[in-house]
ZADREN-795746 format. One record per atom (N, C-alpha, C): y, z, x. Coordinates in pm, whole numbers, plus 50000, padded with zeros to 5 digits. Atoms other than C-alpha are relative to their C-alpha. Layout:
N
YZX;...
! end
This chain:
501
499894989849896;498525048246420;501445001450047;498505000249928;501945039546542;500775006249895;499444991950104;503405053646181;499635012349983;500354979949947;501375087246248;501035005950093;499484993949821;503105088846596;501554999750014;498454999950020;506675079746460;500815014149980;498854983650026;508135117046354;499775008350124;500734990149860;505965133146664;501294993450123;499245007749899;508115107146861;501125006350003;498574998650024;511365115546715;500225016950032;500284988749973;510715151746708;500065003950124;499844995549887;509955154447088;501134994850095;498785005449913;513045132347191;501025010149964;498934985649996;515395158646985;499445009550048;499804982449936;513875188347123;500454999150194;500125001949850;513945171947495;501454997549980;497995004950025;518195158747405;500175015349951;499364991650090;518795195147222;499905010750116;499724989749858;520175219147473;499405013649954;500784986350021;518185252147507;501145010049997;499204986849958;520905273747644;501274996449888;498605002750073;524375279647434;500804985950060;498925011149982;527395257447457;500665008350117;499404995749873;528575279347761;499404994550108;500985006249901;525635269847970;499894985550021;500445014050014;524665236148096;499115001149988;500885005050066;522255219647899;498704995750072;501034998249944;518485222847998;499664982850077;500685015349973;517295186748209;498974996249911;501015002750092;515185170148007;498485000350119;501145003249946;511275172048105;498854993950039;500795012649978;508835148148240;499044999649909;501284998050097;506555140248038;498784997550093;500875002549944;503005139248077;499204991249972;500425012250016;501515107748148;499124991649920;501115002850058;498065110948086;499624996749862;500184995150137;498355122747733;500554988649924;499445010650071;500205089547651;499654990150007;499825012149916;498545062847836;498884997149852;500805006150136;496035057747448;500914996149891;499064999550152;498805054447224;499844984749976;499745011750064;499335016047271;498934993449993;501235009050009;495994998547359;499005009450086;501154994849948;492525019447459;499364989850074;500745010549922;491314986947617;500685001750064;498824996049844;494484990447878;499755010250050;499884988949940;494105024147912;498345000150044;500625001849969;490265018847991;499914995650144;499685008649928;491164990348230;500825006450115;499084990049929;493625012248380;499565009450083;501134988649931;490735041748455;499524992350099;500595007249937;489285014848574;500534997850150;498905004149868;491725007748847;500085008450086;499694986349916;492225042048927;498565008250084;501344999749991;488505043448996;499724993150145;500365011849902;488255018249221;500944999350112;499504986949881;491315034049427;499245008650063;500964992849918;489195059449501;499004998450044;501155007649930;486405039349592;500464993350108;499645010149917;488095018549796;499905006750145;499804994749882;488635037250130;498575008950009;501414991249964;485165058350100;498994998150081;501465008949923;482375030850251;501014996950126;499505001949815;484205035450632;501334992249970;498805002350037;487615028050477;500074983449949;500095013750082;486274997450286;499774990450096;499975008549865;485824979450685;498074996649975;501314999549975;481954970850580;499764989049919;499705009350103;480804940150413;498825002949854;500594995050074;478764958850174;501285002049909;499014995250064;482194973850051;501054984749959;499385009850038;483544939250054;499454994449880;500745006350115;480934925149826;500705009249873;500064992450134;481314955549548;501854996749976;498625006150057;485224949649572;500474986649974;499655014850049;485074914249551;499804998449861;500495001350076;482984918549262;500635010849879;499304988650028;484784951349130;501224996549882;498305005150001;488554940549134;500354985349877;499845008050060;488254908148993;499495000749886;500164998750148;486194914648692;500775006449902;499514993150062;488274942648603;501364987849981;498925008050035;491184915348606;499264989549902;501025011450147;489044888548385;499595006149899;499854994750140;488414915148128;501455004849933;498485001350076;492374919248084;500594990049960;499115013550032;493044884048092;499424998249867;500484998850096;490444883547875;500595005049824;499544991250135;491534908547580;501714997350051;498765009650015;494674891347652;500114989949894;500985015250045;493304860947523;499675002449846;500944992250106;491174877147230;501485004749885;499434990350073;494124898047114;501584991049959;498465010449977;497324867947161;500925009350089;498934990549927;499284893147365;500844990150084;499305008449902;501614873347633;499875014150121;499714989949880;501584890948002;501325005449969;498564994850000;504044917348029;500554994950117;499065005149878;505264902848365;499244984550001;500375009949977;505094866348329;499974991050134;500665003149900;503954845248577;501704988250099;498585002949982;507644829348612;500015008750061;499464986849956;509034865848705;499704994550153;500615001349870;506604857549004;500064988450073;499975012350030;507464821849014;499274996850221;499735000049867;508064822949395;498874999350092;501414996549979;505314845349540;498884987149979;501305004750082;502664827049334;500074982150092;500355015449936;503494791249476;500054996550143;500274996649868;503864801649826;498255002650020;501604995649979;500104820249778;499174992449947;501325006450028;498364792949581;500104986550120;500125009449898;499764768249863;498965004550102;500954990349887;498194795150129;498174995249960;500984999950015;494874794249912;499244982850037;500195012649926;494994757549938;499504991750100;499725006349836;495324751450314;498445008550008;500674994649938;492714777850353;498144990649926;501355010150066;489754755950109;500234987650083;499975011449871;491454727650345;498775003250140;500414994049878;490204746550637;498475001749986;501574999250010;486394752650504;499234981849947;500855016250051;486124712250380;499414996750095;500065011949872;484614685550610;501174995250002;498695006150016;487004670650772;499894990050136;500435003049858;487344640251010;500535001750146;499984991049863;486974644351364;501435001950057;498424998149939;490954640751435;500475017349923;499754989550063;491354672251251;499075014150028;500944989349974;488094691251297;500065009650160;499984997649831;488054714651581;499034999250068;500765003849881;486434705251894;498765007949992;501364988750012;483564733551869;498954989849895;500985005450069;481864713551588;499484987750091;500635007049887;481564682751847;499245005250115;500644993549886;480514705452119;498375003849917;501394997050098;477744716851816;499054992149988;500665014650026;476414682951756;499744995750135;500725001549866;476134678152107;499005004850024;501184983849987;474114707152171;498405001249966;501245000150100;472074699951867;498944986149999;500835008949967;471394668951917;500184988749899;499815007550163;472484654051517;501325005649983;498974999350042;475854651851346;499715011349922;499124986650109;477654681351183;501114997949959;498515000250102;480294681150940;500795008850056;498844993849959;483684694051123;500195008149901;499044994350096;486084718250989;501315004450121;498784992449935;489684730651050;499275014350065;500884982749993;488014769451062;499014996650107;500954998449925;486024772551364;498515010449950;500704994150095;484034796351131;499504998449848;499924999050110;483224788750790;499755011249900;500814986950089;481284817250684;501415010550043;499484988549967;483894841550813;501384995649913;498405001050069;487174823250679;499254996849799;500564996350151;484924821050328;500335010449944;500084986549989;484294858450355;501625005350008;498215005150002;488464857650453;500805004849852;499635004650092;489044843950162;499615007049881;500184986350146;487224867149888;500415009950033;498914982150006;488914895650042;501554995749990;499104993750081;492104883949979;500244997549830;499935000250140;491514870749635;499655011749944;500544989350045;490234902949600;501445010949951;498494989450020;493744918049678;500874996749911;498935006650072;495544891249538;499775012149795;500534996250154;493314901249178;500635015149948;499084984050036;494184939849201;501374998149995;498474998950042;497784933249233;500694993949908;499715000750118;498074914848950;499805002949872;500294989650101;496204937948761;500845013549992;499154993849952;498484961948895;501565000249932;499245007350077;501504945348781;500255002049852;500025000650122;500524938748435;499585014449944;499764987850074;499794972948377;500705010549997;499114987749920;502244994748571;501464994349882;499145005450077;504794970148317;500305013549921;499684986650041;504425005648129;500045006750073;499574989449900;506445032348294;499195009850040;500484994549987;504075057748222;498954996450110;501225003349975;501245039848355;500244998350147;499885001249869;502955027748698;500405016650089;499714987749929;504255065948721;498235009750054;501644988649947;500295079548635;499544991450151;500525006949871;499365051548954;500745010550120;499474994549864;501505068549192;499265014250024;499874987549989;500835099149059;497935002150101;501625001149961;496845092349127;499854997250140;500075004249846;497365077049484;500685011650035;499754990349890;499035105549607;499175014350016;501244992549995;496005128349488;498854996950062;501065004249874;493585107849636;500074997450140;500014999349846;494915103449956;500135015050023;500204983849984;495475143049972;498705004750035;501734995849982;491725146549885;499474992550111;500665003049888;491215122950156;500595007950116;499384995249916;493375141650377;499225013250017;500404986349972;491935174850319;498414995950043;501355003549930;488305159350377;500274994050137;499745000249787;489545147550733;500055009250019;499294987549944;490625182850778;498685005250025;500954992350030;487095195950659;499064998050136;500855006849853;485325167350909;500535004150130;499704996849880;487035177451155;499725016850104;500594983249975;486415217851122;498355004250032;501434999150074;482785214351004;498854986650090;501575014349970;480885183751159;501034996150120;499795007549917;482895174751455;500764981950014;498915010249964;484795146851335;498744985349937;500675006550043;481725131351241;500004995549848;499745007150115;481375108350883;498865001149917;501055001750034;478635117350704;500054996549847;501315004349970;476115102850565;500154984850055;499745011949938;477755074050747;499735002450160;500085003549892;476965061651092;500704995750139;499005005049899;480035059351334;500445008250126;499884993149856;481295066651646;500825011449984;499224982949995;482705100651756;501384993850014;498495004150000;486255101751680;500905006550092;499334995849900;487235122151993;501235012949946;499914987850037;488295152751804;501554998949899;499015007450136;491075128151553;499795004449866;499835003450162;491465132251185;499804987649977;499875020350067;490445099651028;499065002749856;500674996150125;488615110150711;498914987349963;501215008950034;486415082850582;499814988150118;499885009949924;487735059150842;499524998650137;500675001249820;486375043451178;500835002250064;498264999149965;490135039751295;500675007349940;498784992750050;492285067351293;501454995150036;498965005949992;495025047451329;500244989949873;499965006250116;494255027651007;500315016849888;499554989150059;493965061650836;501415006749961;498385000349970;497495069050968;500224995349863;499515004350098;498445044650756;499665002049898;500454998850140;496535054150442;500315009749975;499284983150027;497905091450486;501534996349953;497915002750034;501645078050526;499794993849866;499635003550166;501205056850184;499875011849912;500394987750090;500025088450046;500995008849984;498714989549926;502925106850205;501254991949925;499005005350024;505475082450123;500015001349830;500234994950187;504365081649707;500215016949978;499864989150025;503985117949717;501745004549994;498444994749936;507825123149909;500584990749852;499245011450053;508915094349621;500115010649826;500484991050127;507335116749314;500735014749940;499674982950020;508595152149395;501744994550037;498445002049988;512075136049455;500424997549870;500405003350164;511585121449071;499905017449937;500314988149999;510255154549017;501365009049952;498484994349985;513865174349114;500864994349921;498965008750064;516035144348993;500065004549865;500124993450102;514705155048653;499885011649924;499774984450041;514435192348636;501325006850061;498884996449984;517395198948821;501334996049981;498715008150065;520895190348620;501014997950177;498675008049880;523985170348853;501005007249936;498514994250040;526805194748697;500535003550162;500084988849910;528755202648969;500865011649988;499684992049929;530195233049072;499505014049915;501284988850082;526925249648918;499135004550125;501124998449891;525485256649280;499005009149956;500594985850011;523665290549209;498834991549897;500955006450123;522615271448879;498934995550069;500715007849942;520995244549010;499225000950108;500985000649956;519435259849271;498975010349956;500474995050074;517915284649052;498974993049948;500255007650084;517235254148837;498274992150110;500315005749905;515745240749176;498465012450056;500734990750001;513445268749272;499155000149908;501104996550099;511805274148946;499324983549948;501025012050007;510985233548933;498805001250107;501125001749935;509225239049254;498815011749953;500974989050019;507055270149141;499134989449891;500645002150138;506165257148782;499204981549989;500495019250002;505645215448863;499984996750144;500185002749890;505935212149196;499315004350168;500674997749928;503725230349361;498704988650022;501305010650000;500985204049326;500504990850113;499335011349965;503205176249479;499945008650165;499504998049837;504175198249783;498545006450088;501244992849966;500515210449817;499104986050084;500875013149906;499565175449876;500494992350092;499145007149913;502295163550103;499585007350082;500334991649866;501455193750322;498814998250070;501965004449926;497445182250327;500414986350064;500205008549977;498535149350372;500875000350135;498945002649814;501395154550691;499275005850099;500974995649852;498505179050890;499164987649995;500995008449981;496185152550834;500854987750103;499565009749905;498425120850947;500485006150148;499474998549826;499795141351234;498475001350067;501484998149956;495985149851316;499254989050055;500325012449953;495535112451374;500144999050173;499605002049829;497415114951693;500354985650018;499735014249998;498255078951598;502094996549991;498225003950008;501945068051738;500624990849923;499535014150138;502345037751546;499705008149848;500154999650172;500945050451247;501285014449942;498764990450006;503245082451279;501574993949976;498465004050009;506515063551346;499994991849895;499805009750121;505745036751092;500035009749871;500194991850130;505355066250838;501035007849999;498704992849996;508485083950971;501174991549942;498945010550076;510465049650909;500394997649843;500065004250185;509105046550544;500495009249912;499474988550066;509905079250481;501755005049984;498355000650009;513455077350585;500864992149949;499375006450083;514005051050436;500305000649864;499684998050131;513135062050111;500565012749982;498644987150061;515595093550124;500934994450024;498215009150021;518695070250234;500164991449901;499615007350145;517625050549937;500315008949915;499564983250121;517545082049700;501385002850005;498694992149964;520615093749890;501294991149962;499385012850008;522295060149846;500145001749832;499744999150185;521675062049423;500415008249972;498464984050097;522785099049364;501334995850057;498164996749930;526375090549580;500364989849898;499275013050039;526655057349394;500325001349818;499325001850161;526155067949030;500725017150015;499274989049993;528205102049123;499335009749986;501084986749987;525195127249150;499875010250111;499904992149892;525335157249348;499345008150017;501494993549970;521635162849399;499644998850066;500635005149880;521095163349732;498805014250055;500974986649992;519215198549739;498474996950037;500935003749953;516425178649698;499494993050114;500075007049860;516665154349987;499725009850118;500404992249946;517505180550196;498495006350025;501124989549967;514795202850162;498564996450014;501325010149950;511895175250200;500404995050138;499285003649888;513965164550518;499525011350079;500444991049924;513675195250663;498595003049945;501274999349991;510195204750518;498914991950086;500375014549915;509055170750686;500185004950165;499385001249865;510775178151006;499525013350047;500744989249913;509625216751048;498354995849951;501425002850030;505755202850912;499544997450166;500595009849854;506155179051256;499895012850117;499394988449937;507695208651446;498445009350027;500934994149989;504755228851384;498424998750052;501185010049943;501965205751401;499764988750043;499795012549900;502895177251601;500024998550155;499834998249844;502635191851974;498974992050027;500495014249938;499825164052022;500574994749994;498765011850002;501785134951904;500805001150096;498775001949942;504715146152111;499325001450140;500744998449868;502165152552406;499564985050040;500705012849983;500295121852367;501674988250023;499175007049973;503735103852365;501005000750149;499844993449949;504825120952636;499544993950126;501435004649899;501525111752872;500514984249990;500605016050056;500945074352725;501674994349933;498885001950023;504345065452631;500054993649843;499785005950104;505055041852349;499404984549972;500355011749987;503745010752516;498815000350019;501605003149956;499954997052564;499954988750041;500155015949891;499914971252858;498874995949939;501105006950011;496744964252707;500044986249895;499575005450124;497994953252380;501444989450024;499095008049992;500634933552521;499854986450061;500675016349909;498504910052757;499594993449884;500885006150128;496284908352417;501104985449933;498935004650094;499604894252231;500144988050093;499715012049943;500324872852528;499104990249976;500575005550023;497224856552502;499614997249839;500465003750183;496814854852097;501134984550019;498835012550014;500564834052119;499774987950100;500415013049963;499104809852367;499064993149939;501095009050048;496234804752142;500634994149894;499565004550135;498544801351874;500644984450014;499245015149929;500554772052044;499024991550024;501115009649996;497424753952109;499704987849871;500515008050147;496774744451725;501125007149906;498924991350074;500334759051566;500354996749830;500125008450105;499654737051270;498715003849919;500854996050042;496544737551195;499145013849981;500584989749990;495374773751312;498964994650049;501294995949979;491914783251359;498774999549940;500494997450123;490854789951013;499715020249990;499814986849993;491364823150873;499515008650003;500594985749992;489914852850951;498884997250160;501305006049891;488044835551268;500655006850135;499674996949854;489914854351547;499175004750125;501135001849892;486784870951684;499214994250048;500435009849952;485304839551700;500794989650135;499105009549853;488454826151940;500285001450075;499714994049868;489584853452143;499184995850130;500714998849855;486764853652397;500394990350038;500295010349931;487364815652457;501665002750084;498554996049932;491134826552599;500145011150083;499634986949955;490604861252693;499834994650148;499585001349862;491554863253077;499985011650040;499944989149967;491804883753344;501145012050008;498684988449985;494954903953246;500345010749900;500314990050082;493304920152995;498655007150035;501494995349925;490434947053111;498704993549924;500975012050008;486984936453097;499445009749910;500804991050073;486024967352888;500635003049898;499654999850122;486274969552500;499564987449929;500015011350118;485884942952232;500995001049909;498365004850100;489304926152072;499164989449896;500485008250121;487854916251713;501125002149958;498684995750075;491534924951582;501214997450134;499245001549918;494744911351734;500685015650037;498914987550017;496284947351666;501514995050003;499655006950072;498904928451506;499864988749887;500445006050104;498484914751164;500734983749997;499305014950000;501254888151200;499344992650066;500565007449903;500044875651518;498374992049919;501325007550049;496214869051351;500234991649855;499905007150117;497384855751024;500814985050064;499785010549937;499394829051212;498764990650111;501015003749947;496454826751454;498694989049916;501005006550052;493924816351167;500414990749928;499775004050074;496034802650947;501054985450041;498355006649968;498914781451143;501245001250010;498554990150028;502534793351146;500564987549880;499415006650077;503444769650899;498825007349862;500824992750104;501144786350632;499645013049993;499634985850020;500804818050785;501195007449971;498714995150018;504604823350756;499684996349867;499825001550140;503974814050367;499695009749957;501254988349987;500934841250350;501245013450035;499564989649981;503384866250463;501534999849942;499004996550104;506764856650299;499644999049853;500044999950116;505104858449963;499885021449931;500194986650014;504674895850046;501015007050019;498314997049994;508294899450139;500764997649884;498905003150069;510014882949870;499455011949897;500274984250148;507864911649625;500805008850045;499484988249994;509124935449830;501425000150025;498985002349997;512454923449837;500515000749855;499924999250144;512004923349470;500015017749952;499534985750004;511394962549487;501265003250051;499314990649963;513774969449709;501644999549911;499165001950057;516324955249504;500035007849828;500134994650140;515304972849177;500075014250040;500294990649946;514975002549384;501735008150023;498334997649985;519115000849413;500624998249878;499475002950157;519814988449069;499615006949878;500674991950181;517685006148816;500425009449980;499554990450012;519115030948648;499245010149962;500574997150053;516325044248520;498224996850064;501175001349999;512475047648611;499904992150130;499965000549888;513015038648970;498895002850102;500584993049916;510885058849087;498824988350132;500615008949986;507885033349166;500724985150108;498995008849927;510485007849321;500105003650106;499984991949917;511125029449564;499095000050106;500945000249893;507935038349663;499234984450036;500945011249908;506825001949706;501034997350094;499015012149862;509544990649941;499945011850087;500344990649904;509085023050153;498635000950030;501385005150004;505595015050130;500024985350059;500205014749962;506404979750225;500295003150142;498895001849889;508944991050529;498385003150064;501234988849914;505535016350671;498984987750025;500655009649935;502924986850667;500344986450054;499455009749918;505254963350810;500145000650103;499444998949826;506564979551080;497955004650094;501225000149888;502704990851183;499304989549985;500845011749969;501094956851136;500364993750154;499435004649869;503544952951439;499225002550077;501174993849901;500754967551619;498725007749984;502084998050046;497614974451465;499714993249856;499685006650071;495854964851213;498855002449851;500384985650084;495464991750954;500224990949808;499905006350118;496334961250692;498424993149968;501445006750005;492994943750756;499035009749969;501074989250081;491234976250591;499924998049867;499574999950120;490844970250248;500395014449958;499424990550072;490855009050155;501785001550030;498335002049973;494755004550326;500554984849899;499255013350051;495324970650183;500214999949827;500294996050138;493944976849817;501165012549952;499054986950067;495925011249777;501674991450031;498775002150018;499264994049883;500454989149943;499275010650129;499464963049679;499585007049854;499994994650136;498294987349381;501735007249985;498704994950009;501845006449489;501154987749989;499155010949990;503574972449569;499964991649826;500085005150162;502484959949199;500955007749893;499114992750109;503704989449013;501655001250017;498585000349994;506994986549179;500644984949990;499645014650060;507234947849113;500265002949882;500164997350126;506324958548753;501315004849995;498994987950071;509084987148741;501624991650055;498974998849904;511654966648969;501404994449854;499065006050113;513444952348661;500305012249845;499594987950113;514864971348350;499284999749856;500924998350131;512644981148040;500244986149933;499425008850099;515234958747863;499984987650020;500165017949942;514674925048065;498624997049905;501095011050030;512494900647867;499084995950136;500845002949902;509864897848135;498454990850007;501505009450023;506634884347946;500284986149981;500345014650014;505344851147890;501114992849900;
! end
């Protein structure tokens, strides 16, 4: 097959290198290719595996934004198989990973320490260690009970297959995004499905009141949140959508419009007729997806999606100045598209910010009291995922008496909470140094960037809002951005680096 596909190969690289116009004109940009049509050439079991993935994206956020433990089970069960049939025909076939497990050296021994501490945390354990609640149990009961670190077991269990769950997709992720095409078709797929989720918030919101059907949840008070209970988690699943999309149609330009300069007229000619003929799709879904996130009315999730977004045009803007490109046409005109989108449909947001400011005394007593619980046991934690099991025993009166805090609304704060700060700080720099790994490929690559990009602008957006909610503890949010954070691990290095096993 690969000797069929050899002259077809050669053939479409000279006609894409062979300038259309005379030798007066500058020479046509070469054109993107299309993804789909390529992703069978090397292995039909990858490209299977791959559907597979892209499948299960769109599943992910549907069952109440994956917040249900029905949706936990099928992705526990989901995610990981689809990774055990690659390791698999790995195995079967002798292949070596395209991103060996070195590459990751770092990550990986930070997160199997994490997994570690956290099977610590569900053992027996004796009573100098166990927390006090299991003695208070055995009191109660009347007969001994086996301690644990985890004031919960069943919940830091449960914990625990959701993130092996994440962990599993992102290294399925990874190993397949290793092909350019394949990490470009991922992006290209997440920024269609969040669109389609965007325009179905739009629909719920015209048509049913905001209501979720054939699901069961509370009125959303006249928000956009599309599949989700929290439109403030949504937020965030629009902005990843937003941020890939803004990352794509910048890719997009970079490649249909040539860097000659003092071709203005050209190039924006050149510029114009990319957006009619290829880029109407791209800007069709940035536009569903910016009414929708502004429709949230969510301040955090807004500013965290304004940050990610700006960041990834001063990165863009940063690579055309540095390798001497003078394509800023495109920046521009997503800058301002972005900025009159808000303009137009952002007079909530700027109302609601306006009224309610930026701060939530509520959320700040919360914090006060999480960090005293944290100082209590700063070592050991809690056991992970047990926070609604601990709050009440702290909550006080300086937080109102009305609502239920099952979520710190900060992600840091509860991962230190369950976990310890000596293990939760592991748990969370193993997710930094990846994306420190994009962002650095994201400045260096000369080539196929794109993906790089969008994970570390993808990283900046659910960083800065874990600061205050906690739109990470969704799997349909958590799942879609380590599938983006994978493919830009994958892409962050150069075709030409030896990367496998």
């Amino acid at each position: 097959m690969a000797t069929f596909h050899a002259p077809f190969e050669r053939i479409i690289r000279l006609s894409i290198s062979k300038p259309i116009f005379d030798s007066a004109a500058p020479s046509a940009p070469a054109r993107l290719p299309g993804p789909l049509s390529h992703l069978w050439r090397e292995s039909k079991v990858e490209a299977l595996i791959f559907f597979g993935l892209l499948l299960g994206l769109t599943w992910a956020p549907f069952w109440l934004g994956g917040n249900r433990i029905t949706a936990w089970g099928i992705n526990g069960v989901y995610f990981p198989t689809l990774t055990l049939l690659y390791e698999c025909y790995l195995l079967t076939t002798g292949q070596p990973h395209p991103i060996g497990l070195r590459r990751l050296n770092a990550p990986a021994t930070l997160f199997g320490l994490v997994l570690l501490w956290i099977g610590l945390q569900l053992a027996p354990t004796p009573p100098m260690l166990a927390h006090p609640i299991w003695g208070m149990a055995a009191d109660a009961l009347g007969q001994p009970i086996d301690g644990a670190i985890s004031v919960n077991r069943g919940e830091t269990l449960v914990s625990l297959i959701r993130l092996l769950t994440a962990a599993s997709l992102f290294w399925l992720a990874v190993q397949l995004c290793r092909n350019s095409l394949r990490a470009h078709a991922l992006l290209r797929a997440v920024s269609l499905i969040v669109a389609a989720y965007s325009a179905y918030a739009i629909i719920l919101a015209a048509f049913f009141a905001g209501e979720i059907p054939p699901f069961d949840a509370p009125a959303s008070g006249g928000f956009l949140r599309a599949t989700f209970v929290n439109r403030n988690s949504f937020a965030t699943y629009a902005g990843l959508g937003l941020v890939v999309t803004v990352a794509l149609t910048l890719r997009l330009f970079r490649h249909e419009v040539p860097a000659s300069a003092g071709l203005m007229r050209y190039r924006l000619t050149k510029f114009i007729e990319a957006t009619g003929r290829r880029g109407w799709s791209l800007l069709g879904a940035g536009f569903v997806t910016v009414v929708a996130l502004l429709g949230t009315v969510s301040r955090g999730g807004i500013l965290a999606t304004a940050l990610g977004v700006f960041a990834l045009l001063a990165m863009s803007f940063s690579r055309q100045q540095r390798r001497g490109g003078d394509r800023v046409e495109a920046v521009v005109f997503i800058a301002v598209a972005l900025v009159a989108s808000f303009m137009f449909f952002g007079d909530l947001i700027v109302g609601r910010m306006a009224t309610s400011g930026l701060e939530d005394t509520s959320r700040i007593s919360v914090y006060v009291v999480v960090m005293r619980s944290i100082l209590d046991t700063p070592l050991l934690g809690f056991g992970y995922g047990t926070f609604a099991d601990v709050f009440p025993m702290y909550r006080d009166q300086s937080i109102p008496v009305s609502g239920v805090w099952d979520k710190a609304h900060d992600s840091y704060l509860e991962i230190w909470h369950g976990l310890g700060l000596l293990f939760g700080s592991a748990l969370i720099l193993s997710v930094c140094w990846i994306a420190a790994r994009c962002f650095r490929g994201a400045l260096t690559r000369r080539r196929d960037a794109t993906p790089a990009l969008a994970a570390t602008a993808a990283s900046i957006l659910v960083g800065a809002h874990a600061l205050v909610d906690f739109s990470l503890q969704m799997e349909g949010v958590a799942l879609t951005f380590l599938a983006i954070l994978g493919a830009g691990a994958a892409q962050a290095e150069s075709s030409l680096a030896v990367t496998s096993d």
